[in-house]
PDB file of N, H, CA, C and O in Angstrom:
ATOM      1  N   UNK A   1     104.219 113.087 102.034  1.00  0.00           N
ATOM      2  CA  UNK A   1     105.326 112.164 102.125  1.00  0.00           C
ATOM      3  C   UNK A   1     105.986 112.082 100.767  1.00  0.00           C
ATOM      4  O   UNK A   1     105.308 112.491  99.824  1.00  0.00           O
ATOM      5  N   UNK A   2     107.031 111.683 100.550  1.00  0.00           N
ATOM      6  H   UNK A   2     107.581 111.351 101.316  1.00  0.00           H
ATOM      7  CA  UNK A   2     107.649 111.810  99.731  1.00  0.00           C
ATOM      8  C   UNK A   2     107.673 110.694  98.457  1.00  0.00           C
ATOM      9  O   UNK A   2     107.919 109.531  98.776  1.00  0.00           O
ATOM     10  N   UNK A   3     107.494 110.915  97.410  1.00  0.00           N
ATOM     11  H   UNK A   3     107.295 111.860  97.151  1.00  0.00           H
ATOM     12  CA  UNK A   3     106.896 110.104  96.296  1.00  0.00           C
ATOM     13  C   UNK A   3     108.162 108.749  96.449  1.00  0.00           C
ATOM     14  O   UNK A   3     107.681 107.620  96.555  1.00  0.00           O
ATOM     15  N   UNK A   4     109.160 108.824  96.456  1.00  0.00           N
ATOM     16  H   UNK A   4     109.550 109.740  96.371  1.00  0.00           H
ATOM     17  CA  UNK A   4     110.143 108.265  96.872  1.00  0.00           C
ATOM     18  C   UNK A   4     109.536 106.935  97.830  1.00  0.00           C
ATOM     19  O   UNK A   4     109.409 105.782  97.419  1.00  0.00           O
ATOM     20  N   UNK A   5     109.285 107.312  98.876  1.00  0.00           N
ATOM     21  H   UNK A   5     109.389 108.249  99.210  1.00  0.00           H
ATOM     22  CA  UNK A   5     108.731 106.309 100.026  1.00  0.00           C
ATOM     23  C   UNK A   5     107.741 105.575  99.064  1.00  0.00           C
ATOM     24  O   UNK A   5     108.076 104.476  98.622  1.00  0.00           O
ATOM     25  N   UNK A   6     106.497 106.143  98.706  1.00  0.00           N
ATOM     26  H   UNK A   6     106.224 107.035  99.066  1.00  0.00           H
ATOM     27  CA  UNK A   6     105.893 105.218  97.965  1.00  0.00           C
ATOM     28  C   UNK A   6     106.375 104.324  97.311  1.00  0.00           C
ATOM     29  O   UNK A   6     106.351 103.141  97.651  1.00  0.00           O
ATOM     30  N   UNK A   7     106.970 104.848  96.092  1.00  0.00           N
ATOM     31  H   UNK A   7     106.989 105.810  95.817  1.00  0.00           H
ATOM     32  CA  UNK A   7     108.059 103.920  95.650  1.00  0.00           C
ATOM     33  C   UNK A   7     108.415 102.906  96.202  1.00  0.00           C
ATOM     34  O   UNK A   7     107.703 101.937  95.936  1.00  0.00           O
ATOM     35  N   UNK A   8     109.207 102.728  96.850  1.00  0.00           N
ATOM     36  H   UNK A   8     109.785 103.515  97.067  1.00  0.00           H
ATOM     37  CA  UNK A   8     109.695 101.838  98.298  1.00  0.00           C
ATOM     38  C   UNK A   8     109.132 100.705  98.497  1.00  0.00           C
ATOM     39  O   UNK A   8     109.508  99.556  98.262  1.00  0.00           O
ATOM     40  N   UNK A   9     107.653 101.371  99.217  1.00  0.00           N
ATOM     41  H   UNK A   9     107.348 102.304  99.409  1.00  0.00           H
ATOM     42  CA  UNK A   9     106.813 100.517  99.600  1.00  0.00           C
ATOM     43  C   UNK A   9     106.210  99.424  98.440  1.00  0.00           C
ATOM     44  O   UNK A   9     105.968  98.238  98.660  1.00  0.00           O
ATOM     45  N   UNK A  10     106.059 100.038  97.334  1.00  0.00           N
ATOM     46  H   UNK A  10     106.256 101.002  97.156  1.00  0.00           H
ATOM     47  CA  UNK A  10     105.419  99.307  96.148  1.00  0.00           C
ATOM     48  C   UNK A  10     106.391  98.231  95.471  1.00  0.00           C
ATOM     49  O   UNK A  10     106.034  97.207  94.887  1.00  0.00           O
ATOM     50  N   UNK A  11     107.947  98.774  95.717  1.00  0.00           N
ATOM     51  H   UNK A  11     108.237  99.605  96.191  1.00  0.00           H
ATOM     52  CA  UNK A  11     108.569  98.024  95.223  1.00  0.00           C
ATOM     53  C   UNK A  11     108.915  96.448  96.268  1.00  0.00           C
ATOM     54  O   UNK A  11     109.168  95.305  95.885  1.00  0.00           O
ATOM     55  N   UNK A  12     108.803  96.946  97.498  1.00  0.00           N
ATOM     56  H   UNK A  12     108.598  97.874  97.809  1.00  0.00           H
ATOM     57  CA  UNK A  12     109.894  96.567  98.775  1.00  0.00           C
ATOM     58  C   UNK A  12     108.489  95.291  99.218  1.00  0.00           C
ATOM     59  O   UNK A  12     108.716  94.120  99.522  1.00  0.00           O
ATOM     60  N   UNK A  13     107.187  95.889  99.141  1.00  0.00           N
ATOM     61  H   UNK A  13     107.003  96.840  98.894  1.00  0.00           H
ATOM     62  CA  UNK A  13     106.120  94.816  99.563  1.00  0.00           C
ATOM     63  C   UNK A  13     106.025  94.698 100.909  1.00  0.00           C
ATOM     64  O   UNK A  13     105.411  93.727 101.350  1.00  0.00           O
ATOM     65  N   UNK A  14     106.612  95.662 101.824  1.00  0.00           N
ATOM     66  H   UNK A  14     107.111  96.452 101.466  1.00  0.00           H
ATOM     67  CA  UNK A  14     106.297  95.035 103.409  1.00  0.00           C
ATOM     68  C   UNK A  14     105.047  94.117 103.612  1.00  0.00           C
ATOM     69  O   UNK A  14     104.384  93.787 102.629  1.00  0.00           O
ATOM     70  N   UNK A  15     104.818  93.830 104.474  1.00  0.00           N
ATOM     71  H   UNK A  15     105.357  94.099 105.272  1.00  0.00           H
ATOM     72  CA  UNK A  15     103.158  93.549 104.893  1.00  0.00           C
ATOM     73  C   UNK A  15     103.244  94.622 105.927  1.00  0.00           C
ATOM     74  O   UNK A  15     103.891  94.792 106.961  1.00  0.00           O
ATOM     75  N   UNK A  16     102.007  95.523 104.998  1.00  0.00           N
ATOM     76  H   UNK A  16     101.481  95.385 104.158  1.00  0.00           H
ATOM     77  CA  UNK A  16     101.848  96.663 105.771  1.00  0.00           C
ATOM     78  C   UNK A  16     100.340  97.289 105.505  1.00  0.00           C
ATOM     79  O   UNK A  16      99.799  96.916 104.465  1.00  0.00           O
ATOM     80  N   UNK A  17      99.632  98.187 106.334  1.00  0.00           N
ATOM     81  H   UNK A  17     100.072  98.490 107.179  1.00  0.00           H
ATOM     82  CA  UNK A  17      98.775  98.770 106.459  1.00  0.00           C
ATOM     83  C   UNK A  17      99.389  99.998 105.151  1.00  0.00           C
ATOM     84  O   UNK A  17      98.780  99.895 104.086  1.00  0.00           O
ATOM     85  N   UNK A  18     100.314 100.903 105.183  1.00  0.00           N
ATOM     86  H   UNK A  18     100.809 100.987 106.047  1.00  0.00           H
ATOM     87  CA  UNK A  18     100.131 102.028 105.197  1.00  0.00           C
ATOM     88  C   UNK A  18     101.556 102.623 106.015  1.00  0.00           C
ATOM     89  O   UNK A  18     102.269 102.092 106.867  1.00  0.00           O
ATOM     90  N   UNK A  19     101.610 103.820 105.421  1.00  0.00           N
ATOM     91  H   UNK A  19     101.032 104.251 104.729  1.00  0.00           H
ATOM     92  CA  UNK A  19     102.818 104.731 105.627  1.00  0.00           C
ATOM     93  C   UNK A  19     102.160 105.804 106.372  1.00  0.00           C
ATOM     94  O   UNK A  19     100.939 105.822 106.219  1.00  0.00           O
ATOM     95  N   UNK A  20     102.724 106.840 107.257  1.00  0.00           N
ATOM     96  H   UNK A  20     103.716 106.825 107.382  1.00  0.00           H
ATOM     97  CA  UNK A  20     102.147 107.772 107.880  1.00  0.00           C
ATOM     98  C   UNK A  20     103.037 108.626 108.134  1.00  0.00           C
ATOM     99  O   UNK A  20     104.113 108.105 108.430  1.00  0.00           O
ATOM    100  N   UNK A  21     103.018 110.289 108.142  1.00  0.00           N
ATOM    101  H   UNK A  21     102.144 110.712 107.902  1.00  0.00           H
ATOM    102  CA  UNK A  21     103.780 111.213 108.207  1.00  0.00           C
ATOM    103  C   UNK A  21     103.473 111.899 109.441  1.00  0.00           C
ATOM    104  O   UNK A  21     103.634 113.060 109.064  1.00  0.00           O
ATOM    105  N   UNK A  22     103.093 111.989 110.837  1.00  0.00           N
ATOM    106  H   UNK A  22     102.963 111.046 111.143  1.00  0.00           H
ATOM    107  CA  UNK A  22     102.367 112.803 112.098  1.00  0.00           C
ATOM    108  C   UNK A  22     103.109 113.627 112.267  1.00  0.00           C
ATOM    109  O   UNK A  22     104.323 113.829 112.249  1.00  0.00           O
ATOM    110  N   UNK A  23     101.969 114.234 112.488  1.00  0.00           N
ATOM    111  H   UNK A  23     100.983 114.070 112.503  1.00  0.00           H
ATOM    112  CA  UNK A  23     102.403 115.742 112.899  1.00  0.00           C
ATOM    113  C   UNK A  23     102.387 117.290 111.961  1.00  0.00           C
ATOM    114  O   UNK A  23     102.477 118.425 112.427  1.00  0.00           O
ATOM    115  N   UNK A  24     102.248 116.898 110.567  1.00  0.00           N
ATOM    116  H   UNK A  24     102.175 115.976 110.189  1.00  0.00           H
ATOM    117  CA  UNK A  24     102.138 117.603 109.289  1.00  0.00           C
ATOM    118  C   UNK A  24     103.513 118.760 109.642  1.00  0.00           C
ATOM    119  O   UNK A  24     103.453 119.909 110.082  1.00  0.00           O
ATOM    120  N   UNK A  25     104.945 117.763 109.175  1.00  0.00           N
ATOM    121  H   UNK A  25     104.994 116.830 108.818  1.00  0.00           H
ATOM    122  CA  UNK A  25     105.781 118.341 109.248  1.00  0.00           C
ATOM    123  C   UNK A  25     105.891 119.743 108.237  1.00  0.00           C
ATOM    124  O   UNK A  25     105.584 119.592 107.055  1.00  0.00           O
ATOM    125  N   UNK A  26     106.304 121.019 108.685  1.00  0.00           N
ATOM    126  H   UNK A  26     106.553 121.142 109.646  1.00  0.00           H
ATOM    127  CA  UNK A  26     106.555 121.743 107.985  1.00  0.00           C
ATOM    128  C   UNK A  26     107.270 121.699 106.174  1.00  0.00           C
ATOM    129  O   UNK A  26     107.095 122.430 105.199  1.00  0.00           O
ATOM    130  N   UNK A  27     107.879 120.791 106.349  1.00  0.00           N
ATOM    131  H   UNK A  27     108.022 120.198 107.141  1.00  0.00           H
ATOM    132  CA  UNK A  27     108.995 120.314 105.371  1.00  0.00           C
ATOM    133  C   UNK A  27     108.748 119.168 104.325  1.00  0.00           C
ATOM    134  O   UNK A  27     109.578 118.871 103.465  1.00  0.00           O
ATOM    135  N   UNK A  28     107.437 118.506 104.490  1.00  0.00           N
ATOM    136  H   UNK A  28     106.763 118.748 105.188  1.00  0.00           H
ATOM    137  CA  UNK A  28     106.994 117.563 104.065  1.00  0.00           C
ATOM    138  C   UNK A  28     106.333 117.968 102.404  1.00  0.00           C
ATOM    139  O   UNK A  28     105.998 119.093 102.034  1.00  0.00           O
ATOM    140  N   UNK A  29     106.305 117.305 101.983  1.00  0.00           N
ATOM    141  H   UNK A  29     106.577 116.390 102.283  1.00  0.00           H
ATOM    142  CA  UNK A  29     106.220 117.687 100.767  1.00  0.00           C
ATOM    143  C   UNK A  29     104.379 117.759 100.216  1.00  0.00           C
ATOM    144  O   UNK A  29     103.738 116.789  99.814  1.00  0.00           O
ATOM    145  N   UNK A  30     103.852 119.216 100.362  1.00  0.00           N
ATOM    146  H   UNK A  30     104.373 120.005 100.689  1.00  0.00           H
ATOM    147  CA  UNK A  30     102.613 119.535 100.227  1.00  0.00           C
ATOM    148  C   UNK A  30     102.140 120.375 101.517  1.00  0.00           C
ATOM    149  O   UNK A  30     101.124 121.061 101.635  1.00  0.00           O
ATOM    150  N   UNK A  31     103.282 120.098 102.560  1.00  0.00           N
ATOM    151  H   UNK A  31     104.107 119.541 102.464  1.00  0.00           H
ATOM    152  CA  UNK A  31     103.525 121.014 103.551  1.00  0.00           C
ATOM    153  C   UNK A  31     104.575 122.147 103.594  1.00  0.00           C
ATOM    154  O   UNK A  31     104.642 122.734 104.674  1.00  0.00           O
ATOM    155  N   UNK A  32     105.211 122.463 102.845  1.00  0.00           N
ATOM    156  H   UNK A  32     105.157 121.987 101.967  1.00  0.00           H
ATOM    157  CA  UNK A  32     106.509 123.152 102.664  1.00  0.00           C
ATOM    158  C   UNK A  32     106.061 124.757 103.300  1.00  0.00           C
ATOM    159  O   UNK A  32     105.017 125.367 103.069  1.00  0.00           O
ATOM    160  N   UNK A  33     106.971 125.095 103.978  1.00  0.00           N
ATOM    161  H   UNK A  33     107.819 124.600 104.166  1.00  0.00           H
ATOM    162  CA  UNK A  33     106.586 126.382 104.864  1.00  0.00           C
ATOM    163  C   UNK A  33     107.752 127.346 104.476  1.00  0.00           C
ATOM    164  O   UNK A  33     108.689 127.067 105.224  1.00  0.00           O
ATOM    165  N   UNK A  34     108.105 128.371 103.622  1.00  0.00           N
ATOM    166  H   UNK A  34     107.344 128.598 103.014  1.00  0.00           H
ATOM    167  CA  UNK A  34     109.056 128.986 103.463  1.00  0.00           C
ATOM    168  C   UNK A  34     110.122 129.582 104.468  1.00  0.00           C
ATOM    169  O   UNK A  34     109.776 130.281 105.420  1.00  0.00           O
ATOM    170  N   UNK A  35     111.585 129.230 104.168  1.00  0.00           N
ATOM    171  H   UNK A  35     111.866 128.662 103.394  1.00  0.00           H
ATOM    172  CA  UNK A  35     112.068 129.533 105.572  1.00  0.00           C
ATOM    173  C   UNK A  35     112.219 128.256 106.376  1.00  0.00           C
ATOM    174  O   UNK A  35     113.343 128.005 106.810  1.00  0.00           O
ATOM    175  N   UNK A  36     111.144 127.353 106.647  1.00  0.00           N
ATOM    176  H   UNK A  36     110.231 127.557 106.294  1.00  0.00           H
ATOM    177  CA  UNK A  36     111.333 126.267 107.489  1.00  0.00           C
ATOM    178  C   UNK A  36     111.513 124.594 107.028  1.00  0.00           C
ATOM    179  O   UNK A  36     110.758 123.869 106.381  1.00  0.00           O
ATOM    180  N   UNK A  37     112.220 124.453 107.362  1.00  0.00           N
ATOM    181  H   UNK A  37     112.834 125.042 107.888  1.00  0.00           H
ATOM    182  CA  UNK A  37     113.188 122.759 107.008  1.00  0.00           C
ATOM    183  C   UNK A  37     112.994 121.850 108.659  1.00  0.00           C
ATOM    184  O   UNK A  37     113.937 121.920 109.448  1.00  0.00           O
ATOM    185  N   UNK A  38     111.955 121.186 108.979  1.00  0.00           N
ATOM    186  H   UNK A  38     111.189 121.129 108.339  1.00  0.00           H
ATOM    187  CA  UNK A  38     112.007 120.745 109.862  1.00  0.00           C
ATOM    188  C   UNK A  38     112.345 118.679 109.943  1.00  0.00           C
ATOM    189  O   UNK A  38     111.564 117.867 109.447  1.00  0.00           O
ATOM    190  N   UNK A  39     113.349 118.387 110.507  1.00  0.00           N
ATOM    191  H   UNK A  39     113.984 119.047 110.910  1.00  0.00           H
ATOM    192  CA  UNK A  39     113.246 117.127 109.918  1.00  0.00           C
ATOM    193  C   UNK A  39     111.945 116.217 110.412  1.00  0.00           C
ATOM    194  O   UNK A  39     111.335 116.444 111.457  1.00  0.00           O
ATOM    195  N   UNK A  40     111.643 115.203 109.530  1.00  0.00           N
ATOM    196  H   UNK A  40     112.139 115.018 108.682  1.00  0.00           H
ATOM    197  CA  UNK A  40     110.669 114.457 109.846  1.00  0.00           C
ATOM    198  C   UNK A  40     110.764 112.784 109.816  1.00  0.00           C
ATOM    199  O   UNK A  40     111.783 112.462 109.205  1.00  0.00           O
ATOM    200  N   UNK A  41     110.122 111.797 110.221  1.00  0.00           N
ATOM    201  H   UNK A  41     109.294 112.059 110.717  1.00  0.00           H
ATOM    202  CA  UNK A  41     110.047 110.882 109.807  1.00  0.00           C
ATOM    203  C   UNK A  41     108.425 110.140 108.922  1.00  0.00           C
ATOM    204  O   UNK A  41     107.297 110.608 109.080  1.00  0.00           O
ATOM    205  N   UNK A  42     108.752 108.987 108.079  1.00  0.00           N
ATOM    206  H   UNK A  42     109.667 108.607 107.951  1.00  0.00           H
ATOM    207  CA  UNK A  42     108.042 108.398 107.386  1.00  0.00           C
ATOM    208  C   UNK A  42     107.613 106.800 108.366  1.00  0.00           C
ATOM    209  O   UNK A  42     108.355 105.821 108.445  1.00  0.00           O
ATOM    210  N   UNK A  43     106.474 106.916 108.902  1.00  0.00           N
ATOM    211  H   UNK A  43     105.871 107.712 108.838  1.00  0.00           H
ATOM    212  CA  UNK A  43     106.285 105.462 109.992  1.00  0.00           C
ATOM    213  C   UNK A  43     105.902 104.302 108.810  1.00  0.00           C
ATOM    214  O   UNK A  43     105.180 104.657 107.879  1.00  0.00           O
ATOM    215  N   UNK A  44     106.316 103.155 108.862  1.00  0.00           N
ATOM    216  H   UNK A  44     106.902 102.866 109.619  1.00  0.00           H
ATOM    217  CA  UNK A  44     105.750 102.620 108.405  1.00  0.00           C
ATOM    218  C   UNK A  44     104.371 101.199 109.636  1.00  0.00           C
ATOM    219  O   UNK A  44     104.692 100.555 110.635  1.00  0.00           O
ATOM    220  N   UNK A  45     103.406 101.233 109.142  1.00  0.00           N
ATOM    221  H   UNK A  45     103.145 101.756 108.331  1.00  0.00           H
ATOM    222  CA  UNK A  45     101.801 100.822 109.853  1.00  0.00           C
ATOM    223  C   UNK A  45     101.818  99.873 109.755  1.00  0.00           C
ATOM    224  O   UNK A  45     101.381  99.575 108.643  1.00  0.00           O
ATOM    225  N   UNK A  46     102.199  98.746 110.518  1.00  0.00           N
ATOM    226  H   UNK A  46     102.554  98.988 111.421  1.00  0.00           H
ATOM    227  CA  UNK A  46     101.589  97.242 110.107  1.00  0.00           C
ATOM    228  C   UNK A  46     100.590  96.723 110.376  1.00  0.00           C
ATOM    229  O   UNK A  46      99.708  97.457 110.821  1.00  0.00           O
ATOM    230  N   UNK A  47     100.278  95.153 110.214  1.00  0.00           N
ATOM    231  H   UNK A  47     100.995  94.557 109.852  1.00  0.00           H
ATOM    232  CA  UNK A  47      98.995  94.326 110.516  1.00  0.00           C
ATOM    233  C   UNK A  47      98.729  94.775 111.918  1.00  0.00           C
ATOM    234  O   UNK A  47      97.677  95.402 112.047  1.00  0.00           O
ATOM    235  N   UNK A  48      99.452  94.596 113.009  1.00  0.00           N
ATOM    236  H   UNK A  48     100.307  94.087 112.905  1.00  0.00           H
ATOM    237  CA  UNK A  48      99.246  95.130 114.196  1.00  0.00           C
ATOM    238  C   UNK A  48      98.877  96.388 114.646  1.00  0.00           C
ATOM    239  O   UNK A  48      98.363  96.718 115.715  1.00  0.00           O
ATOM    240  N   UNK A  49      99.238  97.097 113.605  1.00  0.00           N
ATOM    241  H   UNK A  49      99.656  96.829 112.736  1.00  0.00           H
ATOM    242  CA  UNK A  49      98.648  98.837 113.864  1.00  0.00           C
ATOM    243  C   UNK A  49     100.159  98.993 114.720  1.00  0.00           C
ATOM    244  O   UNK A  49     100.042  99.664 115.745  1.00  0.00           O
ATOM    245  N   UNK A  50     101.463  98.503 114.462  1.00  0.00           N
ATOM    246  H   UNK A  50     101.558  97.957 113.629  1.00  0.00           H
ATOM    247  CA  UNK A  50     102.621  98.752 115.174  1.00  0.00           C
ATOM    248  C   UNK A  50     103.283  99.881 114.113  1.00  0.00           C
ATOM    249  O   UNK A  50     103.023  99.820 112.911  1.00  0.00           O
ATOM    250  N   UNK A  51     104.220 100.984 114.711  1.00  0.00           N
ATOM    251  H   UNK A  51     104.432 101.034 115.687  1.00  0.00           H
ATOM    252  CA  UNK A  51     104.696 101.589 113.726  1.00  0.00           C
ATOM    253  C   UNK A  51     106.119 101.528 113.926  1.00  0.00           C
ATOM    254  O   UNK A  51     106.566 101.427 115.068  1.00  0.00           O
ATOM    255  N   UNK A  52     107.003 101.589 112.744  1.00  0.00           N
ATOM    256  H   UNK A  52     106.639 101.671 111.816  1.00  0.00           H
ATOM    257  CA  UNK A  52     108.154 101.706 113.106  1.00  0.00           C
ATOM    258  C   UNK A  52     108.762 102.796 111.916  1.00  0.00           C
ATOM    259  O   UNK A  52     108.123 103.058 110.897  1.00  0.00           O
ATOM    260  N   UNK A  53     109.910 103.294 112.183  1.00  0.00           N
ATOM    261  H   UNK A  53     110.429 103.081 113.011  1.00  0.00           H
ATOM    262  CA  UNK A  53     110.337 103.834 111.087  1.00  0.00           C
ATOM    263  C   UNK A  53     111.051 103.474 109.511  1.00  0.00           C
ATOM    264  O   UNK A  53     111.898 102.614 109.273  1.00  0.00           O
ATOM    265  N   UNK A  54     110.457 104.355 108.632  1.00  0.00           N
ATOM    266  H   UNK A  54     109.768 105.054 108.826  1.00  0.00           H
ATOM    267  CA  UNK A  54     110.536 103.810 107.444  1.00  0.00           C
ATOM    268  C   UNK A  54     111.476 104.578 107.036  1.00  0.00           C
ATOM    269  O   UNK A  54     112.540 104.073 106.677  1.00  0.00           O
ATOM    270  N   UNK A  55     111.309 105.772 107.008  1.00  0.00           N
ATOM    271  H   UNK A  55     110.445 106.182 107.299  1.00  0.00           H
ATOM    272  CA  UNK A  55     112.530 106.808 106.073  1.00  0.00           C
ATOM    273  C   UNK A  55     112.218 108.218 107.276  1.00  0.00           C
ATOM    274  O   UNK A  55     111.233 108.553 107.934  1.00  0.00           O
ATOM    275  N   UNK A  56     113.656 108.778 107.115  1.00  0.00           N
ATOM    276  H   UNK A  56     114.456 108.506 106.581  1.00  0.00           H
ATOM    277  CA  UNK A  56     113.708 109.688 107.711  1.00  0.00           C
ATOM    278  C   UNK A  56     114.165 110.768 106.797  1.00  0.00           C
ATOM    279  O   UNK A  56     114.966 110.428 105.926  1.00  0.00           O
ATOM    280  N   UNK A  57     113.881 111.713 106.835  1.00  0.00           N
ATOM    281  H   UNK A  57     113.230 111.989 107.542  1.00  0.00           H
ATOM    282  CA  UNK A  57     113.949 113.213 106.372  1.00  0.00           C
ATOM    283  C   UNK A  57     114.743 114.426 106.953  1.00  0.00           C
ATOM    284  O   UNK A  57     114.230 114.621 108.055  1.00  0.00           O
ATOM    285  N   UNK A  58     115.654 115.257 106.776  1.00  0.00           N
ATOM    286  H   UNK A  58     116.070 115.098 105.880  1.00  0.00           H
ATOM    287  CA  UNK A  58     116.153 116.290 107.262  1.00  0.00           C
ATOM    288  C   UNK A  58     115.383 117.762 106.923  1.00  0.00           C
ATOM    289  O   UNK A  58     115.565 118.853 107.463  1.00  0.00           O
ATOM    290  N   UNK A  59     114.325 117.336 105.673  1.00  0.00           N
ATOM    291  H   UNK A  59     114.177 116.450 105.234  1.00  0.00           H
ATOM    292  CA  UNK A  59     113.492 118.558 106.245  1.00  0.00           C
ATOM    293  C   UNK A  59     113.741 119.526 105.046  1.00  0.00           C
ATOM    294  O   UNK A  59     113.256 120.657 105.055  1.00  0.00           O
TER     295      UNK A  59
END
């Protein structure tokens, strides 16, 4: 995920579990697949274990 999002989160304070990337997008950063740009999203995890989206990616 992108150092960026962290950021975010550290600055922004949701009440949150945790950030999550599924699926180990091609494009993700530590995933990078030459040739492939797949977009992705960044969930963000709350107390509920609910996810919603945090940041989205073009990959």
């Amino acid at each position: 995920m992108p150092a960026a999002d962290i950021r975010r989160l550290l600055d922004t304070r949701p009440k949150a579990l945790g950030l999550a990337v599924p699926g180990m997008p091609a494009s993700a950063p530590g995933m990078e697949v030459p040739g492939r740009h797949e977009p992705y999203q960044v969930l963000l995890v709350d107390a509920a274990e609910q996810a919603t989206v945090f940041a989205s990616h073009r990959g």
